[in-house]
C-alpha positions, 0 to 999 in steps of 0.5 A: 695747595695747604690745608687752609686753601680751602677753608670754608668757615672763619667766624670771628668773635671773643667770649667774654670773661665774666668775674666773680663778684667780691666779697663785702670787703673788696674795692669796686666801682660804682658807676651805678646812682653816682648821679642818680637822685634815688627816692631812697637811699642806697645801702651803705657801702662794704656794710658801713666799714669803719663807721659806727652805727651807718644806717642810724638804726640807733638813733645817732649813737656814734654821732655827735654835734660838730661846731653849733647847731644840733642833730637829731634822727629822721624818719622817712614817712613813707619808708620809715627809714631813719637817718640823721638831721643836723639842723639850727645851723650857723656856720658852714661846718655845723653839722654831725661828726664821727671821729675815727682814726686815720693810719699812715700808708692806708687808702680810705673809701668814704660815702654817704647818702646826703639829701637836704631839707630845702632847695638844692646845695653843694654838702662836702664830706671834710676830713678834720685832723687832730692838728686842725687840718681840713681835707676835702673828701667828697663833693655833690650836689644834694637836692630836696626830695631825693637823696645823693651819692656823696662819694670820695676817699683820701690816703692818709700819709700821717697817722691821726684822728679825725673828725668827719664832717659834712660841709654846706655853705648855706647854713639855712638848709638841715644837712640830711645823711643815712648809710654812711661808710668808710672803708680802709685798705692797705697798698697791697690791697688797692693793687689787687683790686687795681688788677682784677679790674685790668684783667676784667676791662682790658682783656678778653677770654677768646676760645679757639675751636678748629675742626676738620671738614668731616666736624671733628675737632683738630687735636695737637695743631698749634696756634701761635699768638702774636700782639700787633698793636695795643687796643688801649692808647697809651702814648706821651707829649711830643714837642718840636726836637723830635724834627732834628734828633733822629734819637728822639724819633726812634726812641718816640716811634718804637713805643707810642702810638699817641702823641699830643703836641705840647705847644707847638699847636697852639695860638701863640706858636703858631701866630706870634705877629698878628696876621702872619700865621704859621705852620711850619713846625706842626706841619712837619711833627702831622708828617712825621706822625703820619709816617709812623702811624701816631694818632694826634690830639689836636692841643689846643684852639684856644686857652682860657688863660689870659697869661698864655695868649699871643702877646698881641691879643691882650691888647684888642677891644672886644670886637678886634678878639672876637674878629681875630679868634673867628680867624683862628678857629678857622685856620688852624681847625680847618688846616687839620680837619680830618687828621686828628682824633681829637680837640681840646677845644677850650683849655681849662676854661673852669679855672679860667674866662678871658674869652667869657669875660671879653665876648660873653658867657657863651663864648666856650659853648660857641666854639665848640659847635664852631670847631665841631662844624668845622672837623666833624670826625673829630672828639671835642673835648674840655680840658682841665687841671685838678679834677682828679689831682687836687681834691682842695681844688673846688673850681674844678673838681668832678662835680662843677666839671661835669656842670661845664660839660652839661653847660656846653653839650645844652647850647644850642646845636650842640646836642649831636656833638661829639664830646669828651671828658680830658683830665690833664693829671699834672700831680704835685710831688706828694702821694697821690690820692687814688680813692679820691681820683676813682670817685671823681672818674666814677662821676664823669664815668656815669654819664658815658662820654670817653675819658682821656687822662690828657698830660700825666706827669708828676712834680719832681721833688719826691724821690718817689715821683716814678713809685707815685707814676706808677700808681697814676697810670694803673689807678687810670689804666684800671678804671672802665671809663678811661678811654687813653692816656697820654703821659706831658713827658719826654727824654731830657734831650728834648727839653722834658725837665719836670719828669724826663722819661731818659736822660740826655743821652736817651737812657732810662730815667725811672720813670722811664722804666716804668713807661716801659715796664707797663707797656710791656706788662699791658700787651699780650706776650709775643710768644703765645702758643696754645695747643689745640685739644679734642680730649675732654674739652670737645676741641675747644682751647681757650687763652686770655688777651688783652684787646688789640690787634693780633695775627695768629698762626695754626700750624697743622699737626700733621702737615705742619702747613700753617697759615696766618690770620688775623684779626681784633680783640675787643671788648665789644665783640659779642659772645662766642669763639673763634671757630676755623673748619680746615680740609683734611 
């Protein structure tokens, strides 16, 4: 019998690591009043940065009148806390303006406390160029009587002036603004922020303490580490060749564990004739999923877009669509009810109404509960485009998002469902814009629901589309509130034209590298060994994972007996350590 054979105590938890706090000029994420509306406003952030004069405790030098109008200081009554008013406005830029100067290359973080003389209205902070351009930095709904977050940044790929504006449409209202900040941070600078947050939401300090019966603790024994699986989705699109190219299945099933169909799923493949339903294809791509252990996001019941229906569909009366989509939400929610983690239920129905324009404003929010009735175990989720690619994209970005989302979890019996945030992440070829994407998952963050980045891929045309790949998925992967990510690309042989991961002959493309390089650098090595110790540490050993599943293996110091055990890191587990007793 080994020494672990009678083991009498196996108590499993993780003490968390908790991180210093930065100093005034380090990144952080502010999940904290993104939404809130505060009866005074919060400090300004990294102490204004590049503004002059933030807190107008100096009245409004540094500021200046922008297009027409006029602006003066405010004093709160109750506080006496002083901001700056822009009021007798004509047009939707009138307002105050600082001008300050933009690098190349250099990440902006901008905010300000905004509030507004009457009623509520959407105030836009716009970056003005020296060649007139207008660049949309952050977005909110401000109220009167309380004061809100207005939060976003850009990255600037030219050096310039600029004017910084605040934007409201209704001219009628005085635009209200205190603790304004602007804060700029070299490339080197983003990606160590990027990094400590990975080591502080994705890992886990876990201590090992192995004692003997008689208490004392085991000192030279040897525990061997091993990652089994990932505890963060990070998977990529699948579509119809993986059921004919055994390279493609190999090439899939050693690296993901998540996949979304790209099309096979959908409406129009699975009911190109009206009344003749089927399944065939998505049927054999659940099989081979399930064969490999691959978790599938069910992609998608219906489309909002009227150019990506069945053919057949544009041509019913209101009546015949709302009959034929009853059948459709039916099938194909109920065929695969149990089997999926996750719906995207209404594909990007910000941008898009064909089922609102046809059977009514509540069409969305109805198929929600109806899908939810129907597979209960599974996440509804709202998919869209631009929320955090685009920042000009007004239709859709994070604060009329978060609007939908309110709108469908609000009708009635919806409460109790299980909701989603999807962002599908499709960027052009140009340098993406981080600051802007952190404060967009920062306000979607604040209302806790999970975040996937649901169809990553990045235009071609740059040559640096695999460098700007690369700094999506840890800009993503670094955040606390993404929950997955699933990167709409492929090898070339399958059909993967816009960022093919490998070539035709299933050899890396760069981008490829990177998918690679990060699922290596995202995973607690194989050969993880640590030696447990009595002196000067009372027995206790202490490692550094990220969350996952895990098998280790104590060798005795003496016997060389070992045993395996194992078991889960995750961020939930509550403070304490891996204490093992063995008979000596």
């Amino acid at each position: 019998m080994n020494f672990f054979a009678q083991t009498c105590i196996f108590l499993l938890s993780c003490i968390l690591l908790l991180h210093s706090g930065y100093r005034i000029q380090a990144l952080r994420y502010d999940h904290s009043a993104t939404t809130k509306c505060l009866a005074e406003p919060g400090r300004a952030h990294y102490g204004g940065g590049l503004i002059i004069n933030p807190e107008f405790n100096r009245g409004v030098e540094g500021w200046t009148v922008f297009g027409q109008g006029a602006i003066k200081q405010g004093t709160s009554k109750e506080s006496g806390n002083r901001f700056i008013v822009s009021h007798s406005r004509r047009e939707p830029l009138d307002s105050f303006s600082q001008k300050t100067q933009l690098e190349n290359g250099k990440f902006y973080s901008f905010s300000a406390w905004v509030q507004i003389s009457e009623g509520s209205e959407t105030v836009a902070a716009v970056f003005k160029t020296s060649d007139g351009k207008l660049l949309y930095g952050a977005k909110v709904l401000a109220k009167h009587g309380c004061w809100s977050l207005l939060k976003g940044g850009l990255v600037a790929n030219f050096t310039s002036s600029a004017h910084i504006i605040f934007k409201s449409n209704n001219t009628g209202v005085e635009i209200w603004a205190d603790n304004v900040s602007l804060q700029s941070f070299t490339k080197e600078q983003w990606r160590s922020h990027q990094d400590k947050s990975i080591d502080k939401v994705r890992k886990q300090k876990v201590r090992f303490h192995i004692t003997y019966a008689n208490k004392t603790a085991m000192e030279g024994g040897v525990i061997s580490i091993k990652q089994i699986k990932s505890g963060f989705p990070f998977g990529c699109g699948m579509n119809h060749y993986i059921l004919t190219n055994t390279d493609y299945q190999d090439w899939f099933a050693s690296r993901f564990k998540f996949t979304t169909f790209t099309n096979e799923m959908k409406w129009y493949s699975t009911e190109k004739i009206k009344g003749i339903e089927n399944y065939t294809i998505p049927d054999a791509m659940m099989k081979f999923c399930k064969k490999n252990g691959i978790s599938i996001r069910g992609h998608n019941i219906f489309w909002d877009n009227p150019k990506h229906q069945p053919e057949w569909v544009n041509t019913l009366s209101p009546e015949d669509l709302k009959e034929a989509a009853a059948r459709r939400i039916n099938s194909v929610t109920t065929r695969y009810a149990g089997k999926l983690i996750h719906w995207d239920v209404m594909n990007e129905n910000l941008h898009f109404r064909f089922y609102e324009d046809n059977l009514g404003n509540n069409a969305s929010a109805e198929y929600y509960r109806t899908a939810h009735l129907l597979d209960p175990q599974a996440t509804m989720f709202l998919n869209e485009y631009n929320t955090i690619e685009f920042n000009n994209d007004e239709t859709v970005n994070a604060l009329n998002y978060s609007k939908k989302l309110e709108e469908i979890i609000s009708y009635p019996g919806n409460g109790n469902m299980s909701v989603g945030i999807g962002l599908q992440g499709h960027f052009n070829s140009g340098k993406p814009n981080l600051p802007y994407m952190r404060s967009a998952l920062d306000l979607l963050g604040s209302f806790g629901f999970p975040i996937w980045l649901t169809e990553v891929d990045v235009d071609k045309g740059s040559p640096s589309q695999a460098e700007y790949f690369e700094e999506i998925l840890r800009e993503a992967y670094s955040h606390p509130s993404v929950n997955g990510i699933i990167s709409f690309a492929g090898p070339e042989a399958a059909g993967f034209k816009v960022m093919p991961l490998t070539d035709k002959d299933f050899k890396n493309t760069a981008a490829g590298d990177v998918v690679d390089k990060l699922l290596r650098e995202w995973k607690s090595g194989n050969d993880l060994v640590v030696e447990t110790s009595a002196a000067g540490n009372n027995g206790f050993s202490d490692i550094s994972l990220f969350h996952g599943d895990y098998n280790f293996t104590i060798k005795h110091p003496v016997t060389n007996s070992s045993t395996s055990i194992s078991f889960k890191v995750t961020k939930d587990l509550p403070r304490g350590t891996v204490h093992v007793q063995i008979d000596a």
